[in-house]
Phi, psi and omega in degrees: 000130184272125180236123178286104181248026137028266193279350190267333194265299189265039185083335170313317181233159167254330177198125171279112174243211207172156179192116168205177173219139200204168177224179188307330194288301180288001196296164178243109190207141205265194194298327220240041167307147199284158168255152205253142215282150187311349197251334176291103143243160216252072204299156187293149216018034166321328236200090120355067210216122160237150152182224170220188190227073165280167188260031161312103154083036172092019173211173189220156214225141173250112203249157203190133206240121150242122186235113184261121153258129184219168189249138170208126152326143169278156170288024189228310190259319237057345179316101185339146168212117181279113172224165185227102157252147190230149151202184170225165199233159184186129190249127142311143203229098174227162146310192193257322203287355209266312172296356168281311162339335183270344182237090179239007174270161201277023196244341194220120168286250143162119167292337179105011198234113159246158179256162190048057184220153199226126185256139183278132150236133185050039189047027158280151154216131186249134174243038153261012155304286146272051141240285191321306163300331145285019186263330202261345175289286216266028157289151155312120191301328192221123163249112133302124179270004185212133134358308179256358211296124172274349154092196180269137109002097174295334185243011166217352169070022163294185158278133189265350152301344189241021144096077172235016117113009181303320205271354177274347175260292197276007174279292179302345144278336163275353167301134190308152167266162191308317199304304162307353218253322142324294195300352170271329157324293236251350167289310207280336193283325190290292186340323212258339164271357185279287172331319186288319181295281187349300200272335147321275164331323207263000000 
Protein backbone atom coordinates (compact mmCIF):
# COMPACT_ATOMS: atom_id res chain seq x y z
CA UNK A 1 0.00 0.00 0.00
CA UNK A 2 1.13 3.23 -1.23
CA UNK A 3 0.58 6.25 1.82
CA UNK A 4 -0.11 9.90 0.33
CA UNK A 5 1.76 11.72 3.00
CA UNK A 6 1.05 14.82 1.29
CA UNK A 7 -1.07 16.97 3.77
CA UNK A 8 1.96 15.71 6.35
CA UNK A 9 4.84 16.95 4.19
CA UNK A 10 3.40 20.19 3.53
CA UNK A 11 2.08 21.19 7.15
CA UNK A 12 -1.85 20.60 6.89
CA UNK A 13 -1.87 17.59 9.40
CA UNK A 14 0.99 16.90 12.30
CA UNK A 15 -0.33 13.31 12.15
CA UNK A 16 -1.98 10.89 9.68
CA UNK A 17 -3.31 8.01 10.65
CA UNK A 18 -4.11 4.96 8.53
CA UNK A 19 -5.53 1.28 8.16
CA UNK A 20 -5.49 -1.07 5.53
CA UNK A 21 -4.91 -4.49 4.83
CA UNK A 22 -3.06 -6.55 2.51
CA UNK A 23 -1.29 -9.69 1.65
CA UNK A 24 1.89 -10.76 -0.14
CA UNK A 25 -0.06 -11.27 -3.27
CA UNK A 26 -1.51 -7.45 -3.01
CA UNK A 27 2.08 -5.84 -1.39
CA UNK A 28 3.55 -2.93 -2.98
CA UNK A 29 7.12 -4.42 -2.87
CA UNK A 30 10.42 -3.40 -4.92
CA UNK A 31 12.81 -6.12 -6.68
CA UNK A 32 14.88 -6.76 -4.14
CA UNK A 33 11.76 -7.57 -1.38
CA UNK A 34 12.68 -10.25 1.16
CA UNK A 35 11.32 -13.76 0.06
CA UNK A 36 8.88 -15.18 2.28
CA UNK A 37 9.45 -19.02 3.22
CA UNK A 38 8.08 -21.58 0.63
CA UNK A 39 5.64 -23.36 3.49
CA UNK A 40 4.20 -19.95 5.10
CA UNK A 41 0.96 -19.15 3.65
CA UNK A 42 -0.58 -15.66 4.20
CA UNK A 43 -4.66 -15.79 3.29
CA UNK A 44 -5.52 -12.75 1.37
CA UNK A 45 -5.77 -9.61 3.08
CA UNK A 46 -4.44 -11.91 6.35
CA UNK A 47 -2.21 -8.38 7.37
CA UNK A 48 -3.75 -6.16 9.27
CA UNK A 49 -1.64 -2.77 9.78
CA UNK A 50 -2.78 0.44 11.90
CA UNK A 51 -1.41 3.05 12.83
CA UNK A 52 -0.06 7.03 11.89
CA UNK A 53 2.40 9.29 10.25
CA UNK A 54 3.67 11.73 12.50
CA UNK A 55 5.25 15.24 11.81
CA UNK A 56 8.58 15.47 14.24
CA UNK A 57 11.30 17.72 14.84
CA UNK A 58 11.52 18.21 10.37
CA UNK A 59 10.95 14.55 9.86
CA UNK A 60 8.04 12.45 9.82
CA UNK A 61 8.22 9.11 12.12
CA UNK A 62 5.89 6.04 11.14
CA UNK A 63 4.49 3.97 14.03
CA UNK A 64 2.44 1.04 13.03
CA UNK A 65 0.31 -2.08 15.05
CA UNK A 66 0.47 -5.65 12.71
CA UNK A 67 -1.74 -8.39 13.45
CA UNK A 68 -0.98 -11.18 10.93
CA UNK A 69 -2.88 -14.53 10.46
CA UNK A 70 -0.85 -17.15 8.43
CA UNK A 71 -0.63 -20.96 7.76
CA UNK A 72 2.65 -23.15 8.66
CA UNK A 73 2.98 -27.01 8.42
CA UNK A 74 4.04 -28.47 11.89
CA UNK A 75 7.37 -29.61 11.71
CA UNK A 76 6.69 -33.48 12.51
CA UNK A 77 3.44 -34.24 11.04
CA UNK A 78 2.80 -31.34 8.23
CA UNK A 79 -0.38 -30.81 9.56
CA UNK A 80 -1.40 -26.93 8.81
CA UNK A 81 -1.26 -24.70 11.92
CA UNK A 82 -3.51 -21.73 11.78
CA UNK A 83 -1.59 -18.57 13.70
CA UNK A 84 -1.87 -14.84 14.28
CA UNK A 85 1.19 -12.63 15.27
CA UNK A 86 1.03 -9.26 16.49
CA UNK A 87 3.94 -7.14 16.96
CA UNK A 88 4.57 -3.24 16.20
CA UNK A 89 6.60 -1.45 14.14
CA UNK A 90 8.11 1.91 13.78
CA UNK A 91 10.09 3.74 10.63
CA UNK A 92 11.88 7.00 9.73
CA UNK A 93 10.15 8.59 6.63
CA UNK A 94 12.96 10.29 4.39
CA UNK A 95 13.53 11.21 1.06
CA UNK A 96 16.60 9.61 -0.45
CA UNK A 97 18.09 13.40 -0.57
CA UNK A 98 17.36 14.21 2.83
CA UNK A 99 19.29 10.91 3.96
CA UNK A 100 22.25 11.46 2.09
CA UNK A 101 22.31 14.92 3.80
CA UNK A 102 22.70 13.80 6.79
CA UNK A 103 26.07 12.25 5.92
CA UNK A 104 27.91 15.23 4.51
CA UNK A 105 30.76 15.51 6.88
CA UNK A 106 34.09 14.57 5.06
CA UNK A 107 35.14 12.34 8.03
CA UNK A 108 32.20 9.78 8.11
CA UNK A 109 31.24 7.53 4.99
CA UNK A 110 27.73 6.02 4.11
CA UNK A 111 27.15 2.91 2.46
CA UNK A 112 23.97 3.63 1.29
CA UNK A 113 22.05 1.70 3.63
CA UNK A 114 20.24 2.65 7.02
CA UNK A 115 18.31 0.55 8.80
CA UNK A 116 14.41 1.61 9.97
CA UNK A 117 14.10 4.26 7.73
CA UNK A 118 11.24 4.16 4.99
CA UNK A 119 11.79 6.43 1.65
CA UNK A 120 9.34 8.71 -0.03
CA UNK A 121 8.51 8.49 -3.71
CA UNK A 122 6.65 11.06 -5.27
CA UNK A 123 5.28 11.85 -1.51
CA UNK A 124 4.34 8.06 -1.09
CA UNK A 125 5.68 5.78 1.28
CA UNK A 126 4.70 2.04 1.23
CA UNK A 127 6.12 0.18 4.26
CA UNK A 128 5.05 -3.31 3.12
CA UNK A 129 7.87 -4.54 2.26
CA UNK A 130 9.13 -4.05 6.01
CA UNK A 131 6.23 -5.67 7.68
CA UNK A 132 6.59 -8.71 5.47
CA UNK A 133 10.29 -9.06 6.89
CA UNK A 134 9.32 -8.61 10.11
CA UNK A 135 6.59 -10.89 9.80
CA UNK A 136 9.71 -13.91 8.79
CA UNK A 137 11.89 -12.11 11.73
CA UNK A 138 8.85 -13.15 14.32
CA UNK A 139 8.10 -16.54 13.01
CA UNK A 140 8.97 -19.56 15.10
CA UNK A 141 12.15 -21.29 14.57
CA UNK A 142 9.95 -24.61 14.82
CA UNK A 143 6.03 -24.86 14.67
CA UNK A 144 4.42 -27.73 16.31
CA UNK A 145 0.66 -28.07 16.56
CA UNK A 146 1.08 -30.01 19.44
CA UNK A 147 4.28 -30.29 22.33
CA UNK A 148 3.81 -34.21 21.98
CA UNK A 149 3.01 -34.48 18.48
CA UNK A 150 4.63 -37.59 17.44
CA UNK A 151 5.50 -36.68 14.18
CA UNK A 152 5.09 -39.06 10.43
CA UNK A 153 5.71 -42.86 10.59
CA UNK A 154 9.27 -43.32 9.05
CA UNK A 155 8.05 -46.39 7.00
CA UNK A 156 4.77 -45.66 5.85
CA UNK A 157 4.44 -42.03 6.54
CA UNK A 158 1.27 -41.45 8.11
CA UNK A 159 0.80 -39.82 11.20
CA UNK A 160 1.43 -41.76 14.08
CA UNK A 161 -0.52 -40.25 16.24
CA UNK A 162 -3.86 -41.99 13.93
CA UNK A 163 -2.64 -45.33 14.58
CA UNK A 164 -1.16 -46.71 11.36
CA UNK A 165 -0.10 -49.95 13.05
CA UNK A 166 3.89 -50.15 11.74
CA UNK A 167 5.26 -50.40 14.79
CA UNK A 168 3.27 -53.47 15.55
CA UNK A 169 4.54 -55.19 12.17
CA UNK A 170 7.71 -54.54 12.69
CA UNK A 171 7.57 -55.74 16.34
CA UNK A 172 6.10 -58.22 14.79
CA UNK A 173 9.10 -59.35 12.80
CA UNK A 174 11.53 -59.60 15.08
CA UNK A 175 9.62 -62.41 16.39
CA UNK A 176 11.50 -66.18 16.10
CA UNK A 177 10.04 -67.57 13.67
CA UNK A 178 8.48 -71.20 15.39
CA UNK A 179 10.56 -73.28 12.73
CA UNK A 180 13.30 -71.54 13.97
CA UNK A 181 12.86 -71.78 17.48
CA UNK A 182 14.96 -75.28 18.77
CA UNK A 183 17.95 -73.57 16.93
CA UNK A 184 17.45 -70.53 19.01
CA UNK A 185 17.31 -72.69 22.06
CA UNK A 186 20.87 -73.90 21.40
CA UNK A 187 21.90 -70.35 20.50
CA UNK A 188 20.84 -68.97 23.64
CA UNK A 189 22.16 -72.11 25.63
CA UNK A 190 25.71 -71.74 23.78
CA UNK A 191 25.79 -67.86 24.89
CA UNK A 192 24.84 -68.74 28.25
CA UNK A 193 27.86 -71.32 28.48
CA UNK A 194 30.21 -68.97 26.84
CA UNK A 195 29.17 -66.03 30.03
CA UNK A 196 29.81 -69.16 32.59
CA UNK A 197 33.51 -69.59 31.03
CA UNK A 198 34.08 -66.21 30.99
CA UNK A 199 32.83 -65.61 34.38
CA UNK A 200 34.75 -68.59 35.39
CA UNK A 201 38.42 -67.17 34.11
CA UNK A 202 37.43 -63.92 35.80
Amino acid sequence: MKLDVTQVLNGRLNTMPFSYRFSPKTADLPEDAVELPEELEIPEDGILVEGEITSVGGYLRLTAQITADYVIPCARCLDPIHETMEFDMERTVRSGAAVEAVFTDDDEEWDGVLEDVLYLNDSRVSPDADILEQIVLELPMVSLCSADCKGLCPHCGKKIADGCGCGEKEAAKKTVDPRMAKLQVLLDQMKAEENGEAGEEN
